[in-house]
C-alpha positions as CSV (number, residue, x, y, z in Angstrom):
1,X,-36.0,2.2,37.8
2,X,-33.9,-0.9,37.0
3,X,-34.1,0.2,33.5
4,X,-33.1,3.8,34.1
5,X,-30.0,2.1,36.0
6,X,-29.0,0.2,33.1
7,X,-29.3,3.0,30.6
8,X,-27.0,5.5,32.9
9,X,-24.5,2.3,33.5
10,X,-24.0,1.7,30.1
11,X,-23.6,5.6,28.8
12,X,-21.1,5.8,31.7
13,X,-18.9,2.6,30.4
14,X,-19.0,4.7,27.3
15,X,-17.4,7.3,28.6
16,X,-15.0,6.0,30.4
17,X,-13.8,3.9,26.9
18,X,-14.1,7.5,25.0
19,X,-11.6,9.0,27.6
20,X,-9.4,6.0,27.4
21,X,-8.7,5.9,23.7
22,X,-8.3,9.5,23.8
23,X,-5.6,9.0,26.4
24,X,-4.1,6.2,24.5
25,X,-4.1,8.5,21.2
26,X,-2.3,11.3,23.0
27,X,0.3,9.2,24.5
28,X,1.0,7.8,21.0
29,X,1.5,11.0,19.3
30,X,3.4,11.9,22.3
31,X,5.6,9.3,21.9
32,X,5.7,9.8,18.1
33,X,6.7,13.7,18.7
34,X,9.5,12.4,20.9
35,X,11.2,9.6,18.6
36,X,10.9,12.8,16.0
37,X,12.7,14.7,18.2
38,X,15.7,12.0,18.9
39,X,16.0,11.2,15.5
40,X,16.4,15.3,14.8
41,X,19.2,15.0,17.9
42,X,21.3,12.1,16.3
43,X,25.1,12.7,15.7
44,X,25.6,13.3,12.1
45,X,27.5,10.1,11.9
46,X,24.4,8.2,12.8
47,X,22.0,10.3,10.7
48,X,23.3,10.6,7.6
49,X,24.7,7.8,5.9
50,X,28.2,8.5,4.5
51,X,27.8,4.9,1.8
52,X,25.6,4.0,-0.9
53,X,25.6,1.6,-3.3
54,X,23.3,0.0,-6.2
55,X,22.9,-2.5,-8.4
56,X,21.2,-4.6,-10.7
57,X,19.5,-8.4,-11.7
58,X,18.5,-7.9,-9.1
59,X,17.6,-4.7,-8.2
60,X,19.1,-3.9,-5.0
61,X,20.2,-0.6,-2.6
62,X,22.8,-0.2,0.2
63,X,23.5,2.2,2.9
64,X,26.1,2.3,5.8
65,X,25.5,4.4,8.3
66,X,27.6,5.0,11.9
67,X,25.6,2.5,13.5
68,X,23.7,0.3,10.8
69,X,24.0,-1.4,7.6
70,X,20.8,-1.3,5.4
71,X,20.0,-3.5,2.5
72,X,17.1,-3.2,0.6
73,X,16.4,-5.6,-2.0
74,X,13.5,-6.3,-4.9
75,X,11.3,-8.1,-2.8
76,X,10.6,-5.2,-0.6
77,X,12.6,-6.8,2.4
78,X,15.1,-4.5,4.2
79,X,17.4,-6.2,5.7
80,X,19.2,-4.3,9.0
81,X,22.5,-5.3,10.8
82,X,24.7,-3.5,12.8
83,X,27.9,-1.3,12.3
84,X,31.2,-3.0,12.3
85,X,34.8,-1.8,11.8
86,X,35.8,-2.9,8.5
87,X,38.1,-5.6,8.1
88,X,41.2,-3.6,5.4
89,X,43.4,-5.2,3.1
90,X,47.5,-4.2,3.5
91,X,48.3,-3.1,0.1
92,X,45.0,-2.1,-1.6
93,X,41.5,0.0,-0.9
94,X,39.4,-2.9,0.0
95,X,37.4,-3.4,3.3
96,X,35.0,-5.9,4.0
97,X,32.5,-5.3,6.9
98,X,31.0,-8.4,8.7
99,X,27.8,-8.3,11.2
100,X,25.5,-10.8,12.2
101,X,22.1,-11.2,13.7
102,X,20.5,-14.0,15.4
103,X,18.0,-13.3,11.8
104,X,20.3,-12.6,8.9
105,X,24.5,-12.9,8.7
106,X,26.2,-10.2,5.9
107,X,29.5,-9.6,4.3
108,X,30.0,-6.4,2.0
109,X,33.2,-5.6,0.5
110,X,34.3,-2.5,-1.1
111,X,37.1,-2.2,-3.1
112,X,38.2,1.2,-4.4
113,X,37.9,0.1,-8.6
114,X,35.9,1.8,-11.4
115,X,32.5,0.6,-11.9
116,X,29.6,0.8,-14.6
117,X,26.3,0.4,-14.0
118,X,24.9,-2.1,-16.0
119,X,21.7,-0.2,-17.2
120,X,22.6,3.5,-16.7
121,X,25.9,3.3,-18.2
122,X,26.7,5.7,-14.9
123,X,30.5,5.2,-13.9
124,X,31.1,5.1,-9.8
125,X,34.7,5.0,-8.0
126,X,33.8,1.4,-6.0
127,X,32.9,-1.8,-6.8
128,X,30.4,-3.7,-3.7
129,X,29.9,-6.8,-4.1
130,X,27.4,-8.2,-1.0
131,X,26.7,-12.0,0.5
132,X,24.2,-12.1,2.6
133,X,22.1,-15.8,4.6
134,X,19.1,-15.5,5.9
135,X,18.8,-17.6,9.5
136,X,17.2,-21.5,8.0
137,X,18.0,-20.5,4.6
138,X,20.9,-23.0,3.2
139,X,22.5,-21.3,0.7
140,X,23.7,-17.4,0.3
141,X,22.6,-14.5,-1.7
142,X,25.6,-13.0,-4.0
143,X,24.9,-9.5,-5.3
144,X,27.2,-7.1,-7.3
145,X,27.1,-3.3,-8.1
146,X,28.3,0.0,-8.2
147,X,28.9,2.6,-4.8
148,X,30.4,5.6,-3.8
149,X,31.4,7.8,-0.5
150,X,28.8,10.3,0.6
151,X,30.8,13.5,0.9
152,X,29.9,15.3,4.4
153,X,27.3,17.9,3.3
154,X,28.9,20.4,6.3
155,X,32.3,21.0,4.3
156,X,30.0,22.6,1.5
157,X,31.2,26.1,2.1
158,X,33.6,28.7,2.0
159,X,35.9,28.3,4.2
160,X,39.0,31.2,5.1
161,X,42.4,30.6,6.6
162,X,42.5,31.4,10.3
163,X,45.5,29.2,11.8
164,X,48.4,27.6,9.7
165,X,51.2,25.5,12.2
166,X,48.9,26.7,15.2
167,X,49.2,30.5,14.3
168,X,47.2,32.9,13.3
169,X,47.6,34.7,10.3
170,X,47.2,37.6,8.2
171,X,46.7,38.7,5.0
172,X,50.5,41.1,5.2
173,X,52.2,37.4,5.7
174,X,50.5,36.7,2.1
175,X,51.3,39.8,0.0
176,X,49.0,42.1,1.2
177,X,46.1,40.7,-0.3
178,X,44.2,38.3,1.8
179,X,44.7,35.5,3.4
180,X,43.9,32.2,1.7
181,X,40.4,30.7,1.4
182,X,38.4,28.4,-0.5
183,X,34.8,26.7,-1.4
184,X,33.9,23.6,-1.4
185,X,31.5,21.9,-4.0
186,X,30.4,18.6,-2.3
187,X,28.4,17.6,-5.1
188,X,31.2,17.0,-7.5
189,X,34.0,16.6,-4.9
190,X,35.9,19.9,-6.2
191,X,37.1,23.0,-4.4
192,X,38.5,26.4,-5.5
193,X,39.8,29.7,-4.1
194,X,43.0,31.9,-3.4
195,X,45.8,30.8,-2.0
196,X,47.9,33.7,-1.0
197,X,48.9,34.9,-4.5
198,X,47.2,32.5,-7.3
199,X,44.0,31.1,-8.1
200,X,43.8,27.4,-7.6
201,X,41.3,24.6,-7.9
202,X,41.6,20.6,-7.3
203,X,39.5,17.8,-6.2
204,X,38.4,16.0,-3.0
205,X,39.4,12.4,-2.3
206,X,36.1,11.8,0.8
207,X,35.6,8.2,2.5
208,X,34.7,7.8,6.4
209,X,37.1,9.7,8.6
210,X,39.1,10.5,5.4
211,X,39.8,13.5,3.7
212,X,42.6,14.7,0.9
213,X,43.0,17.8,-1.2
214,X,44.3,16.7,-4.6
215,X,44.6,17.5,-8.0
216,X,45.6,20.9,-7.1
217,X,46.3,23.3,-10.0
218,X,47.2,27.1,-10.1
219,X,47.6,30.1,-11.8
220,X,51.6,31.2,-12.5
221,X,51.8,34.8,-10.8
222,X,54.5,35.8,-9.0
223,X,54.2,37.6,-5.6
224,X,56.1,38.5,-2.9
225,X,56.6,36.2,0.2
226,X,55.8,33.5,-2.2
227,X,57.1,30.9,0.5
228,X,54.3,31.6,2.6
229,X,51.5,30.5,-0.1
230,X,54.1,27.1,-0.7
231,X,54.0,26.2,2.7
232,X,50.0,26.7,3.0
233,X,49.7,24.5,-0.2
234,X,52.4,21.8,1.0
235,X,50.0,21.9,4.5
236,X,46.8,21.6,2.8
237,X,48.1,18.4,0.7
238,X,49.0,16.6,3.4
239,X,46.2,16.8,5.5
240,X,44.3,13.4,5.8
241,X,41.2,14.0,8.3
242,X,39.3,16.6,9.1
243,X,36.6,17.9,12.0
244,X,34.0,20.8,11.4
245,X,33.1,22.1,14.6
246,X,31.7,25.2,16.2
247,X,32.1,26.7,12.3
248,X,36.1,25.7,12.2
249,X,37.2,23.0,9.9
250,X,40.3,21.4,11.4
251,X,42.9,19.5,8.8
252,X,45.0,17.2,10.2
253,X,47.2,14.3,9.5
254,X,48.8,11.2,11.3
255,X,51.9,13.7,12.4
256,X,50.5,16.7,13.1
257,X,46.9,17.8,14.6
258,X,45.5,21.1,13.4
259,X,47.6,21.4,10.4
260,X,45.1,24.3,9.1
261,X,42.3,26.0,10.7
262,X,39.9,28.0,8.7
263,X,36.7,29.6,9.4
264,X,33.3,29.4,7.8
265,X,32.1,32.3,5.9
266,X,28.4,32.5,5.6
């Protein structure tokens, strides 16, 4: 009997250890499903990272995100400090952005000037140089490379005039034709479209919060109620930030909110 006991004791011990890793396994993929989810709910800002940057001897990668710097570096350390406001420089495109951690203390300055990677030959719009300390370590590590602006994948589009000067408009206040509209290539930071009478094409200018229409070039037709087109074209130069929301991109500047207000076209 004492036997039998033991037998139906021990299968019963087993059991209960069989139900409790399978608890423990649910609750971890639970809990896996549920950091998926979060991650999926991030604002795009935190997502996405709207910086990158490379570079060489050593091999090295950066990304800025809303809320987090990332460095990796050859050894296979990545290296993870918070979001700061960037410290700018008066009279030229430079910002340096300082964080530290009770582990590691980082500077990395980005300064709007042409760089070449040294192996590809590749030619970016900023130079980043980075200096970063480890905590106990007594001297820094200096690295230098090449980086540019991620462009905010949500302005790839085409996008039609809706509002101009917070009112509407129509396509009999621009000849007859249609009202203006554009797409946007975020890939190579161009645009092109109609602006009331002409053709016309140009080139983004995209950091953080920043956004600028330049380069613009169009055909030479005449049309009638040609002031209308000048005015759209004086309006979309001079915006300076931008807000896509509920399929609306918003174009403002530091003097006047809502400059332009066109709709998404799927």
């Amino acid at each position: 009997m004492a036997v039998c006991f033991l037998v139906f004791l021990t299968h019963c011990v087993e059991m209960k250890k069989q139900n409790s890793e399978q608890t423990e396994a649910t609750e971890k993929t639970t809990d896996t499903i549920k950091a998926e989810e979060n991650t999926g709910d991030l604002p795009i800002e935190y997502a996405e990272n709207y910086f990158k940057a490379t570079g060489t001897e050593p091999f090295w990668g950066l990304k800025i995100y809303g809320d987090k710097v990332e460095l990796s570096t050859i050894e296979g350390d990545t290296i993870i400090v918070p979001h700061t406001e960037p410290i700018r420089v008066q009279d030229a495109n430079i910002k340096m952005y300082r964080a530290q951690t009770e582990a590691t203390s980082m500077d990395v300055i980005i300064s709007q000037k042409e760089c070449t990677n040294a192996m590809s030959g590749e030619v970016s719009p900023y130079s980043v140089t980075i200096s970063y300390k480890k905590t106990g370590e007594e001297e820094s590590h200096a690295l230098e490379g090449c980086g540019s602006y991620v462009t905010d994948y949500r302005l790839n589009d085409i996008w039609v005039l809706e509002e101009m000067m917070s009112q509407k408009v129509s396509k009999e206040e621009f000849n007859g034709k249609d009202v203006p509209y554009m797409e946007i290539y975020t890939n190579d930071n161009r645009f092109s479209g109609f602006s009331g009478c002409n053709r016309m094409t140009g080139s983004l200018f995209y950091e953080k919060d920043l956004l600028r229409f330049a380069q613009i070039a169009s055909t030479q037709m005449a049309c009638p109620k040609m002031e209308r087109e000048s005015e759209f074209l004086k309006a979309l130069q001079s915006g300076t930030t931008y807000k896509v929301e509920n399929n609306r991109l918003y174009l403002s500047n530091g003097s006047q909110e809502n400059l332009l207000i066109f709709k998404k076209i799927d």
